[in-house]
Jmol script that loads the backbone (N, CA, C; Angstrom):
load data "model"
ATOM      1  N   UNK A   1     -60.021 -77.688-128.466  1.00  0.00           N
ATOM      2  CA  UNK A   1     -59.582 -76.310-128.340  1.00  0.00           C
ATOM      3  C   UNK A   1     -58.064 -76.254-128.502  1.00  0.00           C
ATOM      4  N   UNK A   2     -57.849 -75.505-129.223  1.00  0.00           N
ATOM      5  CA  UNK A   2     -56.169 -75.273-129.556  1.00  0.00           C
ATOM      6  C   UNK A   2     -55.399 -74.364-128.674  1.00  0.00           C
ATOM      7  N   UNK A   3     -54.372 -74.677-127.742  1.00  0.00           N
ATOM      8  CA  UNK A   3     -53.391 -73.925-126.683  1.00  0.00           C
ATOM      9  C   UNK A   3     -52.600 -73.905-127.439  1.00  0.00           C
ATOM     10  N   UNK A   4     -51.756 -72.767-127.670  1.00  0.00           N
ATOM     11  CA  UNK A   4     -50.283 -72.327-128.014  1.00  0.00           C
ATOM     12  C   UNK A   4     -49.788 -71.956-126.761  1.00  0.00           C
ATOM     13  N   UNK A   5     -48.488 -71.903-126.463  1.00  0.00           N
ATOM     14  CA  UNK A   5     -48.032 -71.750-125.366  1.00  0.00           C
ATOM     15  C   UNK A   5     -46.533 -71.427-125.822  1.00  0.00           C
ATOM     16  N   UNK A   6     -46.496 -70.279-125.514  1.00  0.00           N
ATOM     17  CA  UNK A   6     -44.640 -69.390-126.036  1.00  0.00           C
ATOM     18  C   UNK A   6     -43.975 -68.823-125.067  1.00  0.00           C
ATOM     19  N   UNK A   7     -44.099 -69.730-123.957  1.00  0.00           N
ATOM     20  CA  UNK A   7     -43.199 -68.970-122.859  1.00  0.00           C
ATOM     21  C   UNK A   7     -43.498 -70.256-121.489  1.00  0.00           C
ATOM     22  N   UNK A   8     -42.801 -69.598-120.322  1.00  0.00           N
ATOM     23  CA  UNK A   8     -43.145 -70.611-118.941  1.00  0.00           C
ATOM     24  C   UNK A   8     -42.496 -69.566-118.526  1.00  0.00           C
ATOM     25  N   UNK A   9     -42.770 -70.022-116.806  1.00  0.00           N
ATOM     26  CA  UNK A   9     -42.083 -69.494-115.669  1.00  0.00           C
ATOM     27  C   UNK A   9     -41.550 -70.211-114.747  1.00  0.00           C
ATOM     28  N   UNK A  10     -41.010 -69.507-113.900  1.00  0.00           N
ATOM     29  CA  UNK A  10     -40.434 -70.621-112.656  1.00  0.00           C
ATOM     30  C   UNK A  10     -40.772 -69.553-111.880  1.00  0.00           C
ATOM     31  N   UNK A  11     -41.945 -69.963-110.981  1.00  0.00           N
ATOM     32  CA  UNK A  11     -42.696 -69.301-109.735  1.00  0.00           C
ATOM     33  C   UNK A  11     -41.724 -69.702-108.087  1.00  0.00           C
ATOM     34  N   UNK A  12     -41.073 -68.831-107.622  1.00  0.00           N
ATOM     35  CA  UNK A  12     -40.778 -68.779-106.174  1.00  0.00           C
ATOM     36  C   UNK A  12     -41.615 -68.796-105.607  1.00  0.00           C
ATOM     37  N   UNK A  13     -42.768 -69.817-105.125  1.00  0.00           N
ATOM     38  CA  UNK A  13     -43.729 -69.792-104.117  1.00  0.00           C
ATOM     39  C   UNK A  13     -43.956 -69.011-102.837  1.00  0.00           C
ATOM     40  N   UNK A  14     -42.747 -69.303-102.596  1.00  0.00           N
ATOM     41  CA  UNK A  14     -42.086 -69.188-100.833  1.00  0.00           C
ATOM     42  C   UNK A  14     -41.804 -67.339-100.663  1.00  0.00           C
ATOM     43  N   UNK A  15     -41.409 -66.929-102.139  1.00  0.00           N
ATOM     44  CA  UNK A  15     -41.662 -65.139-101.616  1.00  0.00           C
ATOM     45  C   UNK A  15     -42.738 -64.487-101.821  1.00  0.00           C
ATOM     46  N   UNK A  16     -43.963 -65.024-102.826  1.00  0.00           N
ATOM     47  CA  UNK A  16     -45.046 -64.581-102.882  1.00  0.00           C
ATOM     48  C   UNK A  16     -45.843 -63.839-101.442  1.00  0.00           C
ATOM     49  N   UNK A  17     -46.424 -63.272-101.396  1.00  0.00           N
ATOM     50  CA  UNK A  17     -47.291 -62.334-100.764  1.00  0.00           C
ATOM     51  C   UNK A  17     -48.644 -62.495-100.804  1.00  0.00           C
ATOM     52  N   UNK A  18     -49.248 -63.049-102.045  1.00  0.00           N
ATOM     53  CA  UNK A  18     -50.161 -63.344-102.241  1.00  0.00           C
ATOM     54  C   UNK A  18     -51.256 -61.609-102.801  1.00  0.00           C
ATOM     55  N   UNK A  19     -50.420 -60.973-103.332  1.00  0.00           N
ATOM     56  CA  UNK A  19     -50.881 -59.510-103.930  1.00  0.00           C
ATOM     57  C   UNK A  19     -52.406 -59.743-104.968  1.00  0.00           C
ATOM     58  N   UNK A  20     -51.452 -60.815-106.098  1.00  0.00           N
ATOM     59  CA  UNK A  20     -52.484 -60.994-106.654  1.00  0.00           C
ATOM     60  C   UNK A  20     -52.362 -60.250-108.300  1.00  0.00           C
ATOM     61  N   UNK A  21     -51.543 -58.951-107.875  1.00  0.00           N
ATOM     62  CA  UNK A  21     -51.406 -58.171-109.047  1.00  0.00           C
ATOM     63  C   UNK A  21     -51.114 -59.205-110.388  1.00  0.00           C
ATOM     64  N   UNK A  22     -50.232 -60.179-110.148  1.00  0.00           N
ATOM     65  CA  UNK A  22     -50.090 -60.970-111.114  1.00  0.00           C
ATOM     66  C   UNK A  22     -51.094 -61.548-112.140  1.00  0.00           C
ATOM     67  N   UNK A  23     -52.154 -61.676-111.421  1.00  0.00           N
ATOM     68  CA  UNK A  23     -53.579 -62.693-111.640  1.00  0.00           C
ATOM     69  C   UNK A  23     -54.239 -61.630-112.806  1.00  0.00           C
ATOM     70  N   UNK A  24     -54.094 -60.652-112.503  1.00  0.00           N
ATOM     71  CA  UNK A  24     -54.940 -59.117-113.097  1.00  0.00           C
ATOM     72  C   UNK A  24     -53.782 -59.000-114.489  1.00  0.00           C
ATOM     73  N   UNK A  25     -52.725 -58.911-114.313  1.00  0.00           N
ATOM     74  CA  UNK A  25     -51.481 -58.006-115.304  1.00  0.00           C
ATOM     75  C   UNK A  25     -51.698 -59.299-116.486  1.00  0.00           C
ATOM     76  N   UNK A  26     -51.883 -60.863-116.280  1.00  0.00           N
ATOM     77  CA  UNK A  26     -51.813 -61.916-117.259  1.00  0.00           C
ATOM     78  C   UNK A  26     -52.725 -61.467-118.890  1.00  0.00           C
ATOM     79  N   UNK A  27     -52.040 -60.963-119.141  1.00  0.00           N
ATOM     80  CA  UNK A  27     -53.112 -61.067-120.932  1.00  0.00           C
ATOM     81  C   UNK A  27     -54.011 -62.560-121.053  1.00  0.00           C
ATOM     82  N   UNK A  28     -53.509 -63.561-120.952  1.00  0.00           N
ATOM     83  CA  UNK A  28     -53.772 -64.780-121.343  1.00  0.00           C
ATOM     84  C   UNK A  28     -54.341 -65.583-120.257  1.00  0.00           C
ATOM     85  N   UNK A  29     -54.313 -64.787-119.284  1.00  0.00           N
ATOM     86  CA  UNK A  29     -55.326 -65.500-117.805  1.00  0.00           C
ATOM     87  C   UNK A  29     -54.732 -67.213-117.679  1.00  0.00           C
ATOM     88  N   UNK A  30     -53.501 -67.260-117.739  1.00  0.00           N
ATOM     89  CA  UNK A  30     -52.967 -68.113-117.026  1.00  0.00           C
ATOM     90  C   UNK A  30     -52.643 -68.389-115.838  1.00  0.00           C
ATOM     91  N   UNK A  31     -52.824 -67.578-115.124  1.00  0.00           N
ATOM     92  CA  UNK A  31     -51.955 -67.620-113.833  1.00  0.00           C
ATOM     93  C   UNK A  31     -53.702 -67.633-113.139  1.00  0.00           C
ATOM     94  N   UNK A  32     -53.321 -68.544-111.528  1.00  0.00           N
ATOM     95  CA  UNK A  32     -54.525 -68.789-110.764  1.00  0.00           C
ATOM     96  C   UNK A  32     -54.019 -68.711-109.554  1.00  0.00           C
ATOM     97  N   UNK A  33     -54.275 -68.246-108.591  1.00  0.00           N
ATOM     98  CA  UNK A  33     -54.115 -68.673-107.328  1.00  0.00           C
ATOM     99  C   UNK A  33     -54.272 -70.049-106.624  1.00  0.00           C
ATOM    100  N   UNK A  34     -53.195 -70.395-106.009  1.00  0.00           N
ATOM    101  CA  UNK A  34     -53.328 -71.945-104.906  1.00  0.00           C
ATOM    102  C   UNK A  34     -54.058 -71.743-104.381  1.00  0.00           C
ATOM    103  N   UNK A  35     -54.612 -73.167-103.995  1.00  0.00           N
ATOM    104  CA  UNK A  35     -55.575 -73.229-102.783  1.00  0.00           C
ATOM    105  C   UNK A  35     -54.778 -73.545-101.463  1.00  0.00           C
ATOM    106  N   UNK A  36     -54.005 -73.937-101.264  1.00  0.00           N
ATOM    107  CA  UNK A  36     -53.364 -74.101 -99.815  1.00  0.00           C
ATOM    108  C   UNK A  36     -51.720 -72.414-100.073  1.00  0.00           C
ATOM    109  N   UNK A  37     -51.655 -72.583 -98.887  1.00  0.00           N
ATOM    110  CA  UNK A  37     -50.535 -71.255 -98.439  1.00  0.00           C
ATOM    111  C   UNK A  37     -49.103 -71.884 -99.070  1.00  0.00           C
ATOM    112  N   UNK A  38     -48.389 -70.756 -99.113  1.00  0.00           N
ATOM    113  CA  UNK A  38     -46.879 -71.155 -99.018  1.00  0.00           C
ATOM    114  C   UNK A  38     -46.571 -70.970 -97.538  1.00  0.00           C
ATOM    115  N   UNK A  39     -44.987 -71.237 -97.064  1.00  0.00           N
ATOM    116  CA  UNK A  39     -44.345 -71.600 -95.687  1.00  0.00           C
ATOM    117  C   UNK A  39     -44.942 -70.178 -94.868  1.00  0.00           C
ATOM    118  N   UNK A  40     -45.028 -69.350 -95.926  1.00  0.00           N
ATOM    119  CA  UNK A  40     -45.747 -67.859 -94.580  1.00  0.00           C
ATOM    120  C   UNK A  40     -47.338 -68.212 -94.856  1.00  0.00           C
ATOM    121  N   UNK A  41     -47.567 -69.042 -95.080  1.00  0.00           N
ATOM    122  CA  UNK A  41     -49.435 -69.157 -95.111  1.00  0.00           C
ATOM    123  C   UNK A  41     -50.172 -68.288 -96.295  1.00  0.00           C
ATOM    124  N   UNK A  42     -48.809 -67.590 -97.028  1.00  0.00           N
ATOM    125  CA  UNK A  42     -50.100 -66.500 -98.268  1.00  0.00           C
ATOM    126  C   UNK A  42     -50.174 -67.564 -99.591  1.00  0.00           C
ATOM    127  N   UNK A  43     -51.303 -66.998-100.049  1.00  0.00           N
ATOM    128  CA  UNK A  43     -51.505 -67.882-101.611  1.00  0.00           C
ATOM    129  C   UNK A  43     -50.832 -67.602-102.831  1.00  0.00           C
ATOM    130  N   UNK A  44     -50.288 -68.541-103.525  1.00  0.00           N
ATOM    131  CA  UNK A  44     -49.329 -67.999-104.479  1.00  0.00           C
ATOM    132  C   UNK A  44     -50.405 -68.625-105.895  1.00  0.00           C
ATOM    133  N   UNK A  45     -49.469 -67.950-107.456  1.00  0.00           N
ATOM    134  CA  UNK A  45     -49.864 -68.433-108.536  1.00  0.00           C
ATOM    135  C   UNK A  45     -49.358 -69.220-108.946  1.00  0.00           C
ATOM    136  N   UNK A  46     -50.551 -69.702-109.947  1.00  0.00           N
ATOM    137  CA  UNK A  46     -49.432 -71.382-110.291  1.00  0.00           C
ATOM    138  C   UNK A  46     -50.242 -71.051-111.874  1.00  0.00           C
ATOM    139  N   UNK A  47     -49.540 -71.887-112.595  1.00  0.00           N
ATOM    140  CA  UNK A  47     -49.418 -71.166-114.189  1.00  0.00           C
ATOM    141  C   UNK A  47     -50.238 -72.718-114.965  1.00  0.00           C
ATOM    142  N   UNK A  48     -51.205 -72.499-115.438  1.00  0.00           N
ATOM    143  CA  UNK A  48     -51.722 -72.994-116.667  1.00  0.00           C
ATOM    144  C   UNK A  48     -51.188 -72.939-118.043  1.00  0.00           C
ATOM    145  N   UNK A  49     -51.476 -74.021-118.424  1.00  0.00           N
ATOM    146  CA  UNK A  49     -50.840 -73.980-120.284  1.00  0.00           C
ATOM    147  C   UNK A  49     -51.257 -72.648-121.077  1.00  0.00           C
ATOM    148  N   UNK A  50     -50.437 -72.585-121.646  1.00  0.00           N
ATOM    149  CA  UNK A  50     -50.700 -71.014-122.252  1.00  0.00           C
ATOM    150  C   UNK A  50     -50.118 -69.393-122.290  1.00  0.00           C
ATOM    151  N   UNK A  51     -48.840 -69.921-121.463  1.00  0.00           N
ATOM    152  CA  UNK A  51     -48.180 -68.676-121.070  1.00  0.00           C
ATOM    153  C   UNK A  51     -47.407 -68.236-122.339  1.00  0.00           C
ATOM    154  N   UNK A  52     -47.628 -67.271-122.412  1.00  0.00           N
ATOM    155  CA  UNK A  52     -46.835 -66.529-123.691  1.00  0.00           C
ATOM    156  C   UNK A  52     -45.292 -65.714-123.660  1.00  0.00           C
ATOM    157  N   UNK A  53     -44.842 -65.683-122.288  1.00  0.00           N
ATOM    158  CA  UNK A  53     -43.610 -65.036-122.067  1.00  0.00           C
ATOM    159  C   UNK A  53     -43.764 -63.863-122.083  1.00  0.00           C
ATOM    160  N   UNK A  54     -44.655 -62.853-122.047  1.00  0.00           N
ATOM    161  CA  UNK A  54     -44.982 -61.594-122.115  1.00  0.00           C
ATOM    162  C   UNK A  54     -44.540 -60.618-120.654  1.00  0.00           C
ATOM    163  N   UNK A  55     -43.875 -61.345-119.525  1.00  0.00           N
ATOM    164  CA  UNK A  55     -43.339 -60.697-118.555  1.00  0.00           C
ATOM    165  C   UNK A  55     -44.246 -59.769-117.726  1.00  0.00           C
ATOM    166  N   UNK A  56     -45.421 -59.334-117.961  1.00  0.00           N
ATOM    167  CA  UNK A  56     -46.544 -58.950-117.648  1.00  0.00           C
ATOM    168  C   UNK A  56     -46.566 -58.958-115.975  1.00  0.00           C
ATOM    169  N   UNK A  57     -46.276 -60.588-115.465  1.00  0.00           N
ATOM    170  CA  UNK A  57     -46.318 -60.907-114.390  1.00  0.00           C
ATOM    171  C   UNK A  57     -45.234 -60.391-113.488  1.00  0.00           C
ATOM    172  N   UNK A  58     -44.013 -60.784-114.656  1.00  0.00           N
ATOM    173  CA  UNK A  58     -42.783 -60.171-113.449  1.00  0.00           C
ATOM    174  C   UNK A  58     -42.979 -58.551-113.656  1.00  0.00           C
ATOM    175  N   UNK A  59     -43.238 -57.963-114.514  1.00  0.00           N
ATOM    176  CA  UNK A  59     -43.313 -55.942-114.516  1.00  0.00           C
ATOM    177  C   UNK A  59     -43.873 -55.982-113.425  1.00  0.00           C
ATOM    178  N   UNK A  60     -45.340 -56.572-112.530  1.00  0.00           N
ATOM    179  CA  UNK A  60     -46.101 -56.169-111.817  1.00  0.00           C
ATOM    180  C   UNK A  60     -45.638 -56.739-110.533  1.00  0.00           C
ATOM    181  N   UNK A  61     -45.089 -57.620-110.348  1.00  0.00           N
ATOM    182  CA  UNK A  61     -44.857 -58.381-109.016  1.00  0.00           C
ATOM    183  C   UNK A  61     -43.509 -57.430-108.440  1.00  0.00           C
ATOM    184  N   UNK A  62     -44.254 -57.388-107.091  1.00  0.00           N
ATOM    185  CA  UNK A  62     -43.097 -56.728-106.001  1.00  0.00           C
ATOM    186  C   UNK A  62     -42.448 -57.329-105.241  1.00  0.00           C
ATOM    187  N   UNK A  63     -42.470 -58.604-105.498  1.00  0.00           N
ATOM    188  CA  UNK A  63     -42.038 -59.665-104.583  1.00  0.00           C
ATOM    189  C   UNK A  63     -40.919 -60.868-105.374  1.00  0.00           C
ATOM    190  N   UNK A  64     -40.477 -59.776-106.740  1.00  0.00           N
ATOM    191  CA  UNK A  64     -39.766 -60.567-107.840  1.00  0.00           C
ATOM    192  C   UNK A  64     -40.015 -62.111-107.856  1.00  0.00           C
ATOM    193  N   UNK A  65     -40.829 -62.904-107.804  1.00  0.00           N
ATOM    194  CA  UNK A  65     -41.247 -64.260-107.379  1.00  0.00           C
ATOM    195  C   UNK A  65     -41.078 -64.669-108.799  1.00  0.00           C
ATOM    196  N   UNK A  66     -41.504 -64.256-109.980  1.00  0.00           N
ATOM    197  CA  UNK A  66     -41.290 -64.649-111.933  1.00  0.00           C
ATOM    198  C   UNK A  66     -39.772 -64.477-112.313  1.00  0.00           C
ATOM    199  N   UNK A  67     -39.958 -65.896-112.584  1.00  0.00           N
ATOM    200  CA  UNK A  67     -38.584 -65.906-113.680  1.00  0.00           C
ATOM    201  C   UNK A  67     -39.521 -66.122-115.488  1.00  0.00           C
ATOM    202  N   UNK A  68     -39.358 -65.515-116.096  1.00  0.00           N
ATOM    203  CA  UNK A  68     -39.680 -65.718-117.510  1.00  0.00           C
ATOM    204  C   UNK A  68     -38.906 -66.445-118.572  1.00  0.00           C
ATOM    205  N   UNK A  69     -39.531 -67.321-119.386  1.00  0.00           N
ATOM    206  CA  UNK A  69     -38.720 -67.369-120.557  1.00  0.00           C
ATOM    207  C   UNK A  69     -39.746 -67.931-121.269  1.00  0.00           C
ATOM    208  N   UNK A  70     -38.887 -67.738-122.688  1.00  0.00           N
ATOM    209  CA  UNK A  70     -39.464 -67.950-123.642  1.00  0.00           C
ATOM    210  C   UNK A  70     -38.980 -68.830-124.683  1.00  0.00           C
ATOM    211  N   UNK A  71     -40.031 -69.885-125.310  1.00  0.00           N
ATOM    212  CA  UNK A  71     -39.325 -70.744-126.161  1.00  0.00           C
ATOM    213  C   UNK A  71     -39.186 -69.988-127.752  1.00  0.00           C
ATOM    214  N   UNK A  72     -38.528 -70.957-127.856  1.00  0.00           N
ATOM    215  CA  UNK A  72     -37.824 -70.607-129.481  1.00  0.00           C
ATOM    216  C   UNK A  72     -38.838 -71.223-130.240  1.00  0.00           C
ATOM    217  N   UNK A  73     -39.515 -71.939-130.408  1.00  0.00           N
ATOM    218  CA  UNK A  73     -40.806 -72.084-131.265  1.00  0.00           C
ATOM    219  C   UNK A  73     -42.156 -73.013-130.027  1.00  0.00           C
ATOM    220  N   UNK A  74     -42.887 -72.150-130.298  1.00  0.00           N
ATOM    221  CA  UNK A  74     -44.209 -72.089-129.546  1.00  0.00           C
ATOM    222  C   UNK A  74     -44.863 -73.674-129.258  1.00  0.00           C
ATOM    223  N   UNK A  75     -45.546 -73.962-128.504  1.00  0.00           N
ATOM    224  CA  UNK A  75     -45.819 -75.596-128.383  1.00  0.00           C
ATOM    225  C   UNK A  75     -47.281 -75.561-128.343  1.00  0.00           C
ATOM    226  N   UNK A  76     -47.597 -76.433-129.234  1.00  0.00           N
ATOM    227  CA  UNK A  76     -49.108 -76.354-129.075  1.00  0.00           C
ATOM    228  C   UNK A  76     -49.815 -77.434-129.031  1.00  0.00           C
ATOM    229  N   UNK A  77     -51.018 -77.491-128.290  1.00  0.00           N
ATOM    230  CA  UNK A  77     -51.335 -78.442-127.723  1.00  0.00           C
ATOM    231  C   UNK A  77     -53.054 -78.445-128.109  1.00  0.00           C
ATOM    232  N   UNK A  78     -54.083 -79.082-128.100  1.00  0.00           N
ATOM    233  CA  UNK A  78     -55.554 -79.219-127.803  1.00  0.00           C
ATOM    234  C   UNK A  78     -55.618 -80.037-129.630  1.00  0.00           C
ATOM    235  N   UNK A  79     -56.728 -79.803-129.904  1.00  0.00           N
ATOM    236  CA  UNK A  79     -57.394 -80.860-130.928  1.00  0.00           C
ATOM    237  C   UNK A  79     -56.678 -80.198-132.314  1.00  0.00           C
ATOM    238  N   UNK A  80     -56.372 -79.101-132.217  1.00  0.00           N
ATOM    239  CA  UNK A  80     -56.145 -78.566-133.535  1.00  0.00           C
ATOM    240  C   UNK A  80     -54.257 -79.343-133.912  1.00  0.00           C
ATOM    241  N   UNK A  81     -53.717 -79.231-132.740  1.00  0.00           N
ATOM    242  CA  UNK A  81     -52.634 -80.297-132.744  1.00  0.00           C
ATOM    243  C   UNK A  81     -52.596 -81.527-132.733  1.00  0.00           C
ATOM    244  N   UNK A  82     -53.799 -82.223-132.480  1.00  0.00           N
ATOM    245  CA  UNK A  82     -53.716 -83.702-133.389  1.00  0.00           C
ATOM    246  C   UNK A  82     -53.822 -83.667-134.490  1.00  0.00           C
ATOM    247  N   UNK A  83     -54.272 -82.594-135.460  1.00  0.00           N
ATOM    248  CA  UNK A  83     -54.649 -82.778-136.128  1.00  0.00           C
ATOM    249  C   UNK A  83     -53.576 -82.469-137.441  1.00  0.00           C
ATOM    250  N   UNK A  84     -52.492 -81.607-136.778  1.00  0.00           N
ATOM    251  CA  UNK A  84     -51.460 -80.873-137.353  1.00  0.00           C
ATOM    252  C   UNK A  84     -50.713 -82.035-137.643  1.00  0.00           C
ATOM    253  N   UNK A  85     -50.197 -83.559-137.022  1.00  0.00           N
ATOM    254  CA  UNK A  85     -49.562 -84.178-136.579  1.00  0.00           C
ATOM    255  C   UNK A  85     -49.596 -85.294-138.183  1.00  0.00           C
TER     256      UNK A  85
END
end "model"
wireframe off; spacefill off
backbone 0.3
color backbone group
């Protein structure tokens, strides 16, 4: 299966709330909830390959916890990239 991936984040664990809105706003259903708490005990997201930089997450989060960025050429990863190689 072929992942492109055109973006990352840097998740603040520790201000999350555990809303969730994030999980819903993802186009690309990267983002998942932890299984254990941050230091206040709520569950935060943690990001799977595949993020596109689309900011989606930070528009919706009230707890500004997303930093976004985006790469300058996309990285891709699964079988279709061995094959590119």
């Amino acid at each position: 299966m072929r992942q492109v991936t055109r973006g990352t984040l840097v998740i603040d664990a520790d201000r999350c709330k555990g809303c969730e809105l994030c999980i819903v706003a993802c186009p690309p259903r990267v983002l998942t909830m932890s299984r254990t708490g941050n230091a206040t005990g709520y569950l935060y997201p943690e990001l799977s390959p595949g993020c596109t930089g689309c900011t989606a997450c930070q528009q919706v989060c009230p707890d500004f916890v997303f930093e976004v960025y985006k790469y300058h050429e996309p990285i891709v990863s699964g079988s279709d990239a061995e094959r590119m190689q």
